[in-house]
C-alpha positions in Angstrom: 161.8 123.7 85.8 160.8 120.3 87.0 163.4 117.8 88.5 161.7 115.0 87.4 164.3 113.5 84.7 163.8 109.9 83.2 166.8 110.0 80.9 170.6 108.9 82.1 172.6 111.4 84.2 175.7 110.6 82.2 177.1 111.4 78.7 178.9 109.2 76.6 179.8 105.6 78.1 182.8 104.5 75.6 186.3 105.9 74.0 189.7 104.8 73.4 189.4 100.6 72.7 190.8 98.7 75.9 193.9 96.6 75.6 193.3 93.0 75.7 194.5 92.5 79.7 191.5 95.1 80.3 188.9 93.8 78.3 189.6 89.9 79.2 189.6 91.4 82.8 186.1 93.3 82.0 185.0 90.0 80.9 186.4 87.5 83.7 186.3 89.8 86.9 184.1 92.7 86.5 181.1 89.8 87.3 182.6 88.7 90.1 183.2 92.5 91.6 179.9 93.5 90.3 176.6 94.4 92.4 173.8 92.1 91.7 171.0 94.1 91.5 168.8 90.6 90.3 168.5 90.0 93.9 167.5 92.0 97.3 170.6 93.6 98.9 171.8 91.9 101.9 170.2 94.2 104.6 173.8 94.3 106.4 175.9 95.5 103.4 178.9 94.8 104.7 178.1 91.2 103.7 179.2 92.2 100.2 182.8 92.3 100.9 185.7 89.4 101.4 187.0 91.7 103.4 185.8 91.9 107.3 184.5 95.3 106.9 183.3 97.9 109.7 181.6 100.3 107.9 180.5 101.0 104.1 180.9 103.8 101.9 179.4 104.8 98.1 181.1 106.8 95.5 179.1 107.8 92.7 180.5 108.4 89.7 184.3 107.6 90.7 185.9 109.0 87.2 189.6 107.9 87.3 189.4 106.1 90.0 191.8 107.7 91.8 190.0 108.6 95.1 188.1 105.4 95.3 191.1 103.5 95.2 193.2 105.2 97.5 190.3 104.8 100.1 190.4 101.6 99.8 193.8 101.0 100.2 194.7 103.4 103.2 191.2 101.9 105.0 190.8 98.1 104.4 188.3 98.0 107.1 185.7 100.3 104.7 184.2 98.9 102.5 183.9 100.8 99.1 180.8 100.4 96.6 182.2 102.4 93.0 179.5 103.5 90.6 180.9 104.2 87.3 179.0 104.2 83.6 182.7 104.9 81.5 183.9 102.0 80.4 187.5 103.1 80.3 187.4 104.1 84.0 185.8 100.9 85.1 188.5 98.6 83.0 190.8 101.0 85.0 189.7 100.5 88.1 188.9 96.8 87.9 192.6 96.4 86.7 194.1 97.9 90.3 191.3 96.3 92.2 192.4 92.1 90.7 196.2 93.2 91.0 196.3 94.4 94.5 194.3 92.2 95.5 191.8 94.5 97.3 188.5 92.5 98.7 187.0 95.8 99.9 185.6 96.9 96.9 182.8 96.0 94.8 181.4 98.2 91.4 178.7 98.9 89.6 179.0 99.9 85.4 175.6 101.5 84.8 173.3 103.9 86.4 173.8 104.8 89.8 169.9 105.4 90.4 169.6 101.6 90.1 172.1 101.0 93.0 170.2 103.7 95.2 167.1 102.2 94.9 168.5 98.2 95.6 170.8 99.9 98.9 168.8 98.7 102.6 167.3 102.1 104.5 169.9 103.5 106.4 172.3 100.8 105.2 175.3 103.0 103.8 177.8 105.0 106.4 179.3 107.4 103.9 178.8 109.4 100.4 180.5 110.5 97.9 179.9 112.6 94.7 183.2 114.1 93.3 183.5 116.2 90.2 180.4 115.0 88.5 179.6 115.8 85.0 178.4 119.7 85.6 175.8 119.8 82.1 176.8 123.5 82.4 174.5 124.4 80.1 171.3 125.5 81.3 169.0 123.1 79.1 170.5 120.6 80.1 170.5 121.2 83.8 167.5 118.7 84.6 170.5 115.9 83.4 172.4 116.8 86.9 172.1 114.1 89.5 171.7 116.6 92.5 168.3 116.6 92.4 165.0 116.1 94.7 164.3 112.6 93.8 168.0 112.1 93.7 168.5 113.6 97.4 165.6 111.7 98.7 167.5 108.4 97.3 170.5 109.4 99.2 168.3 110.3 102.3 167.1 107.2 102.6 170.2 105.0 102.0 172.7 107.4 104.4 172.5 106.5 107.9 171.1 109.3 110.1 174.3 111.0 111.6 176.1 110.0 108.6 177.7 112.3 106.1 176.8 113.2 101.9 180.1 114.4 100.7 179.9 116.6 97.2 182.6 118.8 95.3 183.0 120.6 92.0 184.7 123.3 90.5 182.0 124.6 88.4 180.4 127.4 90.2 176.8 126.9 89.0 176.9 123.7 90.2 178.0 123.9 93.4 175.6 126.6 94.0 172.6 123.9 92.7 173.8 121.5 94.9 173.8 123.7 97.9 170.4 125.0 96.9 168.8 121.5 96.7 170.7 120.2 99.8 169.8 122.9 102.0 165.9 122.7 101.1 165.6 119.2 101.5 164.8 117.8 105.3 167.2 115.5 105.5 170.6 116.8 105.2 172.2 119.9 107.2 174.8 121.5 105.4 177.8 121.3 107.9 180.0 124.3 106.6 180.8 126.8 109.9 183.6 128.7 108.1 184.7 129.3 104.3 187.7 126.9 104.9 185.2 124.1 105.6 184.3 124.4 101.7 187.2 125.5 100.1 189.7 122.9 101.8 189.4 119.2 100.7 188.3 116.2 103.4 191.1 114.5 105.3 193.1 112.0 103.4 192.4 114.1 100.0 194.2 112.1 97.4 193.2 114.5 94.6 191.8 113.5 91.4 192.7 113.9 87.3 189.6 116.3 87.2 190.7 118.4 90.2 194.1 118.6 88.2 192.3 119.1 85.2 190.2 122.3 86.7 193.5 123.7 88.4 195.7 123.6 85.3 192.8 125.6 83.8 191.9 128.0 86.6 189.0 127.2 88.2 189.0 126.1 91.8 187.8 123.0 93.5 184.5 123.3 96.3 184.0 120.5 98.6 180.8 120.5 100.6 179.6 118.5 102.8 175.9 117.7 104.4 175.3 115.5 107.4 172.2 113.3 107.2 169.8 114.5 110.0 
């Protein structure tokens, strides 16, 4: 099985309608906190934030929101790029973003693949993927993002010495990601004991899907792979 995949790594990108304070928010904000992928990335991306920013980190697919913006509230000198296709979750997180007034974030609505190839070399300090979409069945498997190219986009965005962050509760796919992590070059898989998996990173907040995959009895894995 190939991991070449030309498709989109995400299902469907609409549900419930959006209540007017959302969607006029979608319409009026959502442009100004966007990425501009029309033009080259600044090659210092913390030039992308109001915010005097120290470092920069990515979260792809950011679901809820719930973990992206607690981040960015307990560390207002990080700044936060959110990749998120579901337009629910974007209206959602644009919402908290205009009323709290947070100028460390900015977000993206479409494929993340876009924003990894636009990023500088070496330009992001921190990664996240949390609770992806699993495609737990086996044909569709090539549809998961962990994949070669995929890892060779996050290789070259990730500073060396800097950290790819990754958890799921779906056991197929956490051993897919630790079997395509572990064969590429550039990341080290940083795990010395089982309670560097099976506990979450410092800070945790949690997230609907973590609470979602408890209630239902499957247990959350959080790996994470250091940039060599």
């Amino acid at each position: 099985m190939t991991d070449r995949y030309e498709g989109s790594f995400f299902g469907r990108r609409k549900g419930k309608p959006l209540s007017p304070r959302r969607e006029a928010l979608m319409e009026t904000e959502l442009p100004r906190l966007g990425l501009d992928l029309t033009v080259p990335a600044p090659a210092d991306l913390k030039d992308l934030f109001e915010a005097e920013v120290e470092t920069v980190c990515l979260e792809v697919g950011f679901g809820g929101g719930e973990h992206l913006l607690h981040r960015a509230r307990s560390s207002p000198k990080v700044g936060f790029i959110g990749i998120e296709p579901f337009v629910g979750s974007m209206a959602k997180a644009v919402t908290a973003v205009v009323e709290e007034e947070l100028t460390n974030v900015r977000l993206y609505d479409d494929d993340a693949v876009n924003v990894l190839d636009w990023l500088p070399e070496a330009g992001l300090d921190l990664a996240y993927q949390l609770y992806p979409d699993p495609w737990p069945k086996k044909r569709h498997w090539k549809r998961r993002f962990i994949n070669e190219q995929n890892l060779d986009r996050y290789a070259r965005a990730i500073r060396p010495g800097c950290e790819f962050r990754f958890a799921s509760d779906i056991d197929t796919y956490i051993d897919w990601t630790l079997r395509h992590c572990r064969a590429h070059a550039a990341f080290e898989w940083m795990a010395e004991t089982a309670s560097d998996w099976k506990t979450p990173w410092e800070g945790w907040p949690g997230t609907r899907y973590e609470a979602k995959a408890i209630r239902e009895g499957r247990i959350g894995r959080y790996l994470t792979f250091r940039r060599v």
